[in-house]
Each structure stands twice: as structure tokens, then as C-alpha cells.
C-alpha positions as a printed NumPy array, in Angstrom:
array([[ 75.767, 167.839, 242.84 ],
       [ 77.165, 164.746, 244.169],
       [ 79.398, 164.005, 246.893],
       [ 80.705, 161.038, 249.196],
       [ 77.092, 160.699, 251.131],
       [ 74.57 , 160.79 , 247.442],
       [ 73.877, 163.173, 244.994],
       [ 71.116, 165.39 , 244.634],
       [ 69.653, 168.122, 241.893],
       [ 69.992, 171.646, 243.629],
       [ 69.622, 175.288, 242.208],
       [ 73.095, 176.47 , 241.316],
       [ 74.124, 179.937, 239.965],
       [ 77.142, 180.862, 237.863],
       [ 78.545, 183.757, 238.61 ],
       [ 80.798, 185.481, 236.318],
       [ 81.964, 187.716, 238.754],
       [ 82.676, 185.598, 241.631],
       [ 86.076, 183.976, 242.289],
       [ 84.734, 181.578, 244.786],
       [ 82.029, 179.091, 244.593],
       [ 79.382, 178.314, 248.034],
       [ 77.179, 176.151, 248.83 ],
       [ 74.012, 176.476, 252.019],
       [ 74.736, 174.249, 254.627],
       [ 71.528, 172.907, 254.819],
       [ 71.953, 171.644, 250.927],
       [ 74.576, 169.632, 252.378],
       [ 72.204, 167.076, 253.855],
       [ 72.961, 163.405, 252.451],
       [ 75.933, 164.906, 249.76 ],
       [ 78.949, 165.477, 251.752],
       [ 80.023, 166.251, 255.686],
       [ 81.787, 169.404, 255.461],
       [ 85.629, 169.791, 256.647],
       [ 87.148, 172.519, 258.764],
       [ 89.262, 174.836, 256.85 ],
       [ 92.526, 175.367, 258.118],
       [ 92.72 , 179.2  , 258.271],
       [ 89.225, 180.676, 259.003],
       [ 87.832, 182.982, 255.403],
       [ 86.302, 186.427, 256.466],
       [ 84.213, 187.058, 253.308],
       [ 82.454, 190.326, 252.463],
       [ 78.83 , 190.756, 251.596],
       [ 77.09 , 192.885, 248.901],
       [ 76.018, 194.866, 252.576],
       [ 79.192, 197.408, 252.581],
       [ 81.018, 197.181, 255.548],
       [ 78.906, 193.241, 256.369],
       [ 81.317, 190.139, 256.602],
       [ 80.976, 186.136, 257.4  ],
       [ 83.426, 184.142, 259.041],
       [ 83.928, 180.763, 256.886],
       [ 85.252, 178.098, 258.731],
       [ 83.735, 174.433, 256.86 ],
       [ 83.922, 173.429, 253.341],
       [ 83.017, 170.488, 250.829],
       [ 84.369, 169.438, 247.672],
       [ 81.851, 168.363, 245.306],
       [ 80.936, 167.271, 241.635],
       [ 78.556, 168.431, 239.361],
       [ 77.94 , 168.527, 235.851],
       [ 77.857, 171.768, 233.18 ],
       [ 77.026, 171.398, 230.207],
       [ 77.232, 167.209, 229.984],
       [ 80.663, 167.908, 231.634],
       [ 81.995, 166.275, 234.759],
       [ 83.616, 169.005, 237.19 ],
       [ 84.871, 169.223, 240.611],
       [ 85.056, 172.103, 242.943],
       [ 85.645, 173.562, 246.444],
       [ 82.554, 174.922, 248.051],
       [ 82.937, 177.015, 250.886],
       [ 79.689, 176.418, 253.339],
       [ 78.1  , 179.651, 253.745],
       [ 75.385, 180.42 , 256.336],
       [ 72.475, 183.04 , 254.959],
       [ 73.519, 181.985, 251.41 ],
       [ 70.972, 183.514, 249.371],
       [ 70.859, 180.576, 246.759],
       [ 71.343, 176.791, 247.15 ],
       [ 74.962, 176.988, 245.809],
       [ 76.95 , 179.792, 243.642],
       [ 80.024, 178.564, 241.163],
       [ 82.426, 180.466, 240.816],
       [ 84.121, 181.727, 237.563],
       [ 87.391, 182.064, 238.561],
       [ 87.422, 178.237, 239.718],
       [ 86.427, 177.362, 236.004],
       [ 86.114, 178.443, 232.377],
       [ 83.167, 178.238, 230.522]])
């Protein structure tokens, strides 16, 4: 991942399910200063009836597959990986 403050190699999953892509706040440290989004995101969980309140997020490159790509990460506390892509931001 790389972003306005360095780059660094982090654990990312693709998920072909998911139609937005995160990122742990505390991978954030030395890539990118996260922004306030303009309308707060109430997410749900895999816990039914468990949401988070969004309110920051980055936009940040990586590569896939040798190819330069560039995406909207919202910053999610408790994240249970580093960062999660989203399919629905990007065809594979």
C-alpha cells in the first residue's frame, strides 16, 4: 500500500463478496492521515444485529497482480485483518 506519508507491505484480503474495501487504523501509521467523511457510514458486522459507525477514510494505492490501483478505504476500528478490498470497487 502506499499513500502520501510512505508505503508499506501489509496483509490485504480480497473479498469477493464485499462491496467496500477497509483498512485498521493502526496500519495507517506513516501511509496516509485519514479524512473525515462527510456523512458518517453505519456498517453492519457478521454479529447480527452489531454495527460500527465510520466516520475517517484514506485513499490509497496498491498493486494486484503487477497492476497499479487506487481505492477508497474506509478506516475501520476492530478490523479483523490489516485491510479488506473490496470486489465491487474492482474487477479481477
Amino acid at each position: 500500500m502506499a499513500g502520501s506519508k510512505g508505503e508499506k507491505h501489509i496483509y490485504t484480503l480480497y473479498d469477493s463478496k464485499a462491496n467496500l474495501s477497509c483498512i485498521h487504523p493502526d496500519v495507517l501509521d506513516g501511509l496516509e492521515v485519514p479524512t473525515h467523511l462527510g456523512r458518517v457510514r453505519i456498517i453492519g458486522t457478521a454479529d447480527e444485529g452489531h454495527f460500527i459507525e465510520v466516520t475517517q477514510r484514506v485513499s490509497l494505492d496498491f498493486y494486484m497482480d503487477d497492476v497499479l490501483l487506487s481505492d477508497e478505504f474506509l478506516v475501520i476500528p476492530g478490523l479483523s485483518e490489516e485491510a479488506l478490498i473490496g470486489a465491487a470497487t474492482m474487477q479481477k
